[in-house]
C-alpha positions in Angstrom: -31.2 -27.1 37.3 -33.6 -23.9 36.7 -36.9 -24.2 35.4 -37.1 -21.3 33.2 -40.6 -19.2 32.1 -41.3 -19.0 28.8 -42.9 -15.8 27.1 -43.5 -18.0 23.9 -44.5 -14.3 22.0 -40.6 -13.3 22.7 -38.8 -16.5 23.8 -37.6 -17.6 20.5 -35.1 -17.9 18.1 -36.5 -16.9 14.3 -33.1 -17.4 12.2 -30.0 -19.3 13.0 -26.9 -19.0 10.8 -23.5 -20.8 10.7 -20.2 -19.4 10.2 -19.0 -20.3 7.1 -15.5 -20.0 8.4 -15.6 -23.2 10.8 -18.3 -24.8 9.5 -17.2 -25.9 5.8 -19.0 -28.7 3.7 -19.5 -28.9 -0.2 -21.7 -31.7 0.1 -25.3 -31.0 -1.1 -26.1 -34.0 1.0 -24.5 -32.1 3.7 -25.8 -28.8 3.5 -29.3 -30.1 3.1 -29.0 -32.0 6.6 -28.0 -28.6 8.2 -30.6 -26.9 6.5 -33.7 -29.4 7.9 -32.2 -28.7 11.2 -32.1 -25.7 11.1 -36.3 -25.5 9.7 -37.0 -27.5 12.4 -35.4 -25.7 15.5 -36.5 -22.3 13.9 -40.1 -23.5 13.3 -40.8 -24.6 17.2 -38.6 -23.3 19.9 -38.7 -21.7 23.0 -35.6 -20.0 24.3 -33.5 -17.1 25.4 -30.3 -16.1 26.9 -29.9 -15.8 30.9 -28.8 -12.8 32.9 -28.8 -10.2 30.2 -31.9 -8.1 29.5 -32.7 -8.1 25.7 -35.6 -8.9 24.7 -36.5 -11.3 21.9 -36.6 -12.7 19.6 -33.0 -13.8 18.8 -30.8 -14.5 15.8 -28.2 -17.9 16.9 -25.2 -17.1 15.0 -23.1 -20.5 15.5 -19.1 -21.0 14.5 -17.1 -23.7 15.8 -13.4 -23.0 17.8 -11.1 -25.8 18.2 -13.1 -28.5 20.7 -15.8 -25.5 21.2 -19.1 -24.3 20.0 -20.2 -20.8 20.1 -23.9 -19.5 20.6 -23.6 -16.4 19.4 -27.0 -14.7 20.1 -27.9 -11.9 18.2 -30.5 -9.2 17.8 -32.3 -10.3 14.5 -32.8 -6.9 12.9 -29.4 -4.9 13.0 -27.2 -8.4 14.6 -25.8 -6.2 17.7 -24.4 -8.7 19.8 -26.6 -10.0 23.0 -24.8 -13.0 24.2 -22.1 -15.4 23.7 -21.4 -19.0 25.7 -18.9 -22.0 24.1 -20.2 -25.0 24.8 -17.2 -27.8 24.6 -18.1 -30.8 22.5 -16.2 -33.2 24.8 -19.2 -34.4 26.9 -21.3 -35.0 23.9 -18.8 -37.6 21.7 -20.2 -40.3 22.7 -23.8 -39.2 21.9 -23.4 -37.8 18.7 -21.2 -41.1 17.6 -24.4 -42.6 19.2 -26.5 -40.0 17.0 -25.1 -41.4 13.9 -25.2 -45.0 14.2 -29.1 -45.0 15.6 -29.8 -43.2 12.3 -28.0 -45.2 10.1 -29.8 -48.2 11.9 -33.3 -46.2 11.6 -32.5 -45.7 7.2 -32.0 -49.8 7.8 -35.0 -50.3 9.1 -37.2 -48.3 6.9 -35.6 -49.9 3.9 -36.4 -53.4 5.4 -39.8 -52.9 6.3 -39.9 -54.4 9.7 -42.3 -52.4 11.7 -41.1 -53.8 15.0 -37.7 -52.9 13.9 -38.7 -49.4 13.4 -40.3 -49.1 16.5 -37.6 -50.5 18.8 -35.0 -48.1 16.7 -37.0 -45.3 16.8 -37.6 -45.5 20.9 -33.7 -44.8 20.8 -33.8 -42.7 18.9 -36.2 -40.9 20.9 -33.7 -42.3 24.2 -31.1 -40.7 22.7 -32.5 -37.0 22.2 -33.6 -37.0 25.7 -30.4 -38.1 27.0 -28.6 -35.3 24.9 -31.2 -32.6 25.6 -30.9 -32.9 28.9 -27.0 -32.7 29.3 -27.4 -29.4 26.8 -30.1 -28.2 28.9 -27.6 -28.8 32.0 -24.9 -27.1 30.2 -26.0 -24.3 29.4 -28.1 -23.8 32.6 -28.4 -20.2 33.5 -26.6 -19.0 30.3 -29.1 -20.1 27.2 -32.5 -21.2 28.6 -35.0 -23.7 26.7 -37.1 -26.5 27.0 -36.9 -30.0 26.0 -37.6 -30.2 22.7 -35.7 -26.9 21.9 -32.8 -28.8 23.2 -33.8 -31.8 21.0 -33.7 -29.9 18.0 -30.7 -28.3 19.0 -28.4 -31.0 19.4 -29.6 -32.1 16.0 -28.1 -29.2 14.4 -25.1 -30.1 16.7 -24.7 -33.6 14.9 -25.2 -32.0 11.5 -22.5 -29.3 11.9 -19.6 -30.8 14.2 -18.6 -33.3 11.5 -17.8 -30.8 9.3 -16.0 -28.1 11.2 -12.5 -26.7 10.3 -10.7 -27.1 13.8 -7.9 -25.2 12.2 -7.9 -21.8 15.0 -7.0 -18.5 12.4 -5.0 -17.3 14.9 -3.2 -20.3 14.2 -3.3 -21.1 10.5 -0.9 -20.5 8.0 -2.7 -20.0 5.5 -3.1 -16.3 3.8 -5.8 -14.4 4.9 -8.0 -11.8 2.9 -9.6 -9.8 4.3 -13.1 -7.7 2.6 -14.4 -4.5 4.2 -17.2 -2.5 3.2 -20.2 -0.4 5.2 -22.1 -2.7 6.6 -21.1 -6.5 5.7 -23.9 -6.7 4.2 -23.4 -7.2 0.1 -20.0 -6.2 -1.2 -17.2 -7.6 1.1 -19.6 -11.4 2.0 -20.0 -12.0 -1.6 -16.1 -11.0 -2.1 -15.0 -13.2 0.7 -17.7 -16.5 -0.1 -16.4 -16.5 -3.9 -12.6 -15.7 -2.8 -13.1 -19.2 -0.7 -15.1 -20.9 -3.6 -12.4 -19.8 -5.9 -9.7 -21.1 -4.0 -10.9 -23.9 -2.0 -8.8 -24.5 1.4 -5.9 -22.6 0.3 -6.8 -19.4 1.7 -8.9 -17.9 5.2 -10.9 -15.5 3.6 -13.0 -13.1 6.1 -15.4 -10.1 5.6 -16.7 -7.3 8.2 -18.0 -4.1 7.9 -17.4 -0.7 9.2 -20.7 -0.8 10.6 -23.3 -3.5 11.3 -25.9 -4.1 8.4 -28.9 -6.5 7.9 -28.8 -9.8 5.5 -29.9 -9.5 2.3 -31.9 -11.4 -0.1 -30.3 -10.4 -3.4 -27.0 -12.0 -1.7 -28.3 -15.3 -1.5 -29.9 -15.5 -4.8 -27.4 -14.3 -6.4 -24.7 -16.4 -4.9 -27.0 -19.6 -4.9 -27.0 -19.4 -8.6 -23.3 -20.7 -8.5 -24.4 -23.4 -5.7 -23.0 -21.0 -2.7 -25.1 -20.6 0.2 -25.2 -17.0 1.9 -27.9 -17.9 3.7 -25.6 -18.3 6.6 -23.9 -15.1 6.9 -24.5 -13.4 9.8 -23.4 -9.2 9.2 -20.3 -8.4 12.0 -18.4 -5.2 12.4 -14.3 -5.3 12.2 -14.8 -4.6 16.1 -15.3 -8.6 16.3 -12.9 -9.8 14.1 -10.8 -13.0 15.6 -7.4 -12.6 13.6 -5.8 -9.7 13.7 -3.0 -10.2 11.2 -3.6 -10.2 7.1 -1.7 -11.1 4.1 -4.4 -8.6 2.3 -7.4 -6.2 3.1 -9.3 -4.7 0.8 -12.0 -2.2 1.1 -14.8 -2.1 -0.9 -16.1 1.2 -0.1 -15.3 4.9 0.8 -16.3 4.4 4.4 -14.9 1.0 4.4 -11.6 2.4 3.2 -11.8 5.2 6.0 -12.4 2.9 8.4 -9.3 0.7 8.0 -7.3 3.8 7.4 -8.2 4.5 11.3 -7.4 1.4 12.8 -3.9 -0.1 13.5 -4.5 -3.5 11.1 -1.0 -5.9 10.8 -1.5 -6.4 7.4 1.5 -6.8 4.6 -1.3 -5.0 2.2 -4.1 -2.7 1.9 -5.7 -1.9 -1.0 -9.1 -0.6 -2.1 -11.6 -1.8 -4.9 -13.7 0.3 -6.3 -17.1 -1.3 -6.5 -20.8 0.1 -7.2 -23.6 -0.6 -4.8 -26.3 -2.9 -5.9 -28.8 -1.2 -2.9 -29.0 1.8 -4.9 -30.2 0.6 -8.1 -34.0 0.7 -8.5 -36.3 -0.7 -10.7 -38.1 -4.3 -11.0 -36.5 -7.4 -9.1 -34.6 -8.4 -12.2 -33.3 -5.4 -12.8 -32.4 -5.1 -9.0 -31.2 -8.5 -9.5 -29.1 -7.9 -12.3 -27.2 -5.6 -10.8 -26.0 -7.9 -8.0 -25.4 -10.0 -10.6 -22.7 -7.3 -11.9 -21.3 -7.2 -8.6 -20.9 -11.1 -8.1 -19.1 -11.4 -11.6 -16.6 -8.7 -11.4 -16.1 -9.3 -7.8 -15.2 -12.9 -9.2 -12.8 -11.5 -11.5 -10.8 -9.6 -9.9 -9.9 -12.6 -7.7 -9.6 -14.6 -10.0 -6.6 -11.9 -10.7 -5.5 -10.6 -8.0 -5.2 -13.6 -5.1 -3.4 -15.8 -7.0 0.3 -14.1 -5.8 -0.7 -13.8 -2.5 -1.4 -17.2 -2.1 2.2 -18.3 -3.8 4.0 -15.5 -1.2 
């Protein structure tokens, strides 16, 4: 295997995010797990993606498809596409079944006090993580290079996120999916798609892209968090890398949104278009700023409450 050079001042990822698509859990418990793993890999890490020649640092955008991973690497400012490698899960079942039952064991041992029996746990633990680092490292070998204890941290955030992936494929589902379009993915058509899939709960595939590629933003996740949803893992993508192809509904959520779908040869039984203000033009203080995301989530929520409810009984 290579042994990569690190540039520490560029080799890095600063912000992973997980497609809320594959990756489902309602758990607080859950999400909580995913989110320590995620501090910790984006905390310390070396790491960048082979034979291409952007520079860091990276966004890791992850999503899960069927017995696959997919490191989706990203440019962190406008989230252009760099790189993108599955990595099958299939060599790694036995060590994240492994994973599970040395950390049950370590919760044991701390509750029993035994300091021998924390020590011998924890040296498998530690066993265990270099076992699996090293078979990450020598899958991904010239495609995503890191170091040990990137690859440590990594397959953490494997362990926390495999459990709870949707192996449905939406190219295979039969389930209605919607379909939100606005500018830039940024605001509008990621909070309409996160509450369409609160509202409904695994009765729908609800999706969102933008004409053009946008930046995260923070009024998003605040306002969303307030009604427990975490936007914290949306990652902005264009209608360029949408996976299905065939909708029940789309529905734009702006002018250029709307112009854009009018352009493009979407198998959809329906298109229709929302009218919706933008919450990045209003000025003022953060609550007022606030408040008018707040306005957006709300009506947003309303009119799916409305509208969806016949196209999931079609």
């Amino acid at each position: 295997m290579s042994q990569p050079e690190f540039d520490k001042h560029k080799d890095h990822i600063i912000s992973v995010t997980l497609d809320p698509g594959t990756i489902i859990s309602l758990n607080p418990d859950e999400a909580h797990e995913r989110r320590v793993a995620i501090y910790d890999l984006v905390e310390e890490n070396v790491f960048y993606p082979a034979r291409v020649k952007a520079e860091g640092p990276f966004a890791l955008h992850m999503s899960i498809t069927g017995n696959s991973v997919v490191f989706d690497v990203r440019h962190p400012q406008n989230f252009k596409p760099i790189a993108a490698h599955y990595l099958s899960l299939t060599p790694f079942r036995g060590l994240i079944r492994d994973y599970f039952r040395v950390r049950d064991s370590y919760y044991e041992a701390i509750k029993s006090g035994s300091t021998y029996q924390i020590e011998a746990v924890d040296m498998g633990r530690r066993g265990l993580h270099n076992d699996a680092a090293q078979l990450l490292r020598e899958r991904l070998d010239n495609k995503l290079e890191m170091d040990m204890d990137t690859a440590r941290r990594l397959f953490t955030l494997l362990c926390a996120i495999q459990p709870y992936a949707n192996r449905i494929d939406e190219r295979d589902s039969q389930l209605p999916t919607i379909l939100f379009v606005c500018s830039m993915n940024s605001v509008r058509s990621p909070m309409a798609a996160a509450l369409a899939r609160y509202v409904f709960p695994g009765k729908l595939i609800s999706r969102s892209a933008g004409a053009r590629s946008g930046k995260a933003d923070g009024f998003v996740h605040a306002a969303m968090e307030e009604l427990g949803i975490d936007m914290s893992v949306h990652t902005p993508h264009t209608m360029d890398e949408l996976v299905a192809t065939k909708f029940n509904l789309v529905v734009t959520l702006s002018e250029e949104a709307r112009m854009a779908v009018a352009n493009r040869n979407l198998d959809a039984k329906e298109i229709e278009h929302w009218q919706t203000d933008d919450p990045t033009l209003v000025e003022g203080s953060r609550d007022v700023r606030l408040a008018a995301y707040h306005e957006l989530r709300d009506s947003l929520k309303k009119r799916i409450l409305t509208r969806l409810p016949p196209v999931l009984s079609e």
